[in-house]
C-alpha positions, 0 to 999 in steps of 0.5 A: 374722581380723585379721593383723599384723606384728611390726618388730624395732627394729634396723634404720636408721630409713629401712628401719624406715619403708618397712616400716611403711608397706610394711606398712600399704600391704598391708592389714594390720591392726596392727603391732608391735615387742618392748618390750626394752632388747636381745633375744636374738641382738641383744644386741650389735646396734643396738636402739632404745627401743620407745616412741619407735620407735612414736612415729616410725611413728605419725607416718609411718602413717595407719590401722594400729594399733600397738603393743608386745609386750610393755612388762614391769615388768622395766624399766618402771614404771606412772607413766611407762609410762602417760603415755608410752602416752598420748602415743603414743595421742594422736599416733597419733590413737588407734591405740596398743594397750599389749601387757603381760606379766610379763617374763622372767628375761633381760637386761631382768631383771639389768639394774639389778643386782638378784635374778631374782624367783622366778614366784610374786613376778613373778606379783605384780607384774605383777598390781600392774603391770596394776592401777595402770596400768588405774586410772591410764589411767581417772583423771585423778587416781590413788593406788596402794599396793602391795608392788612400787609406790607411787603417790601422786596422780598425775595423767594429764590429758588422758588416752588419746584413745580412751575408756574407755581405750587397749586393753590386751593381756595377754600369758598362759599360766598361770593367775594371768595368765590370770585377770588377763587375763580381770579387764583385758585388751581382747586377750590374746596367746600364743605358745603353749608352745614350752618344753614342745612347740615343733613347730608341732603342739605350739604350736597345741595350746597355744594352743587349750588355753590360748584354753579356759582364757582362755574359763573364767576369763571365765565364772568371774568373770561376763565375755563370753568374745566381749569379750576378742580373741585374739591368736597371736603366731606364730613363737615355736617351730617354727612357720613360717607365713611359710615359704609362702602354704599355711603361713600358710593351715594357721596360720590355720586352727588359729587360727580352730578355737582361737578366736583373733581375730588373728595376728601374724607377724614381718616376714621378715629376711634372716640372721636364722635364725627369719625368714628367709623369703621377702620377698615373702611379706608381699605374696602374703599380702595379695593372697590376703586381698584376693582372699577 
């Protein structure tokens, strides 16, 4: 089981950087950040650009991949977002891990002014989204022609350092996204359902049942299930696997008997009501780790 650590983008840059490197420092084993232009209770408070924060983090750490949870075609567009994923893979000396997923109907939605898509035509674009970047992180030269996006030979030279491409996990729950999961992904990532049942119970229950699902839909179109990681953003809901080392040790429990490959929880924060939790916990964790 790999363990990593979500960082939300809101504090000074020289706490940001003592956590990251407080985290790699621990063993963990990949570190994230939200890709937002603002976030929740954070809309009035300080949040910075995820790319450029990675770039940063990627510069003071060593060995801990990185990488967003997640980039979403509400504000992002594929062109770009492939070139900067680039850079950041080079920086970072081939850590970089692109998280994706549909977006939401929040801020990052209206932002520009425009119609919240209906599901049906989010769903489409972010099939769109998932292919154009795909073909652009494998080609050197690349054309798109879609309803939501049009590429016209573009060029992405030198390409990711890693080959074939840079990891891409795909944020899903219903079917459309599973399968385009299952069709691109290297990882997949759930937080479960906590709109419909967000006890911990519930939220494992979801991930157990969609990690089935995401194991179907392989099969259905001829793919090793094994090929694909998983991972479980906690934290989303009513689970708390931070509150205690015995807490983190039920999580990962259900997230071994759900098949999941990776856990990501969320760095304690001191005043924020979802994780507030003990700050030396991180610590208590990877010594358990390490003792094991």
């Amino acid at each position: 089981m790999r363990i990593g650590v979500v960082i939300v983008p809101t504090d000074p840059w020289a706490v940001a950087v003592a956590q990251a490197r407080a985290v790699e420092a621990l063993g963990f084993d990949h570190l994230w950040t939200y890709d937002h232009l603002s976030w929740q209770h954070y809309r009035d408070e300080p949040w910075f650009a995820a790319l450029p924060w990675l770039t940063g983090i990627a510069t003071v750490t060593e060995r801990i991949r990185i990488g967003t949870l997640v980039s979403s075609p509400n504000f992002r567009e594929p062109l770009t977002l492939a070139k900067d994923a680039i850079a950041i893979d080079h920086i970072s000396d081939g850590r970089f891990i692109l998280g994706v997923g549909a977006g939401g109907v929040g801020y990052d939605a209206t932002v520009y002014g425009t119609d919240v898509l209906d599901p049906r035509a989010r769903s489409m674009r972010f099939g769109e989204f998932v292919e154009a970047i795909d073909g652009l992180l494998t080609h050197d030269a690349y054309s798109y022609r879609g309803e939501h996006y049009v590429i016209d030979d573009a060029r992405t030279t030198p390409g990711p350092k890693q080959v074939p491409r840079l990891p891409f996990a795909v944020a899903a729950a219903g079917p459309k996204a599973i399968a385009l999961a299952a069709r691109f992904a290297d990882a997949w990532i759930t937080i479960g359902d906590p709109w419909h049942d967000e006890s911990a119970a519930g939220i494992a229950r979801a991930v157990r049942d969609q990690s089935h699902r995401l194991t179907d839909a392989c099969i259905a179109m001829g793919r090793d299930p094994s090929t694909i990681d998983r991972i479980w953003l906690t934290g989303a809901g009513g689970d708390r696997p931070l509150a205690s080392v015995a807490a983190f040790d039920d999580a990962v429990g259900h997230a071994v008997a759900a098949g999941i490959t990776d856990v990501v929880v969320h760095h304690p924060r001191a005043g924020d009501p979802n994780w507030d939790d003990p700050p030396e916990i991180l610590a208590q964790i990877a010594a358990e780790m390490r003792s094991t």
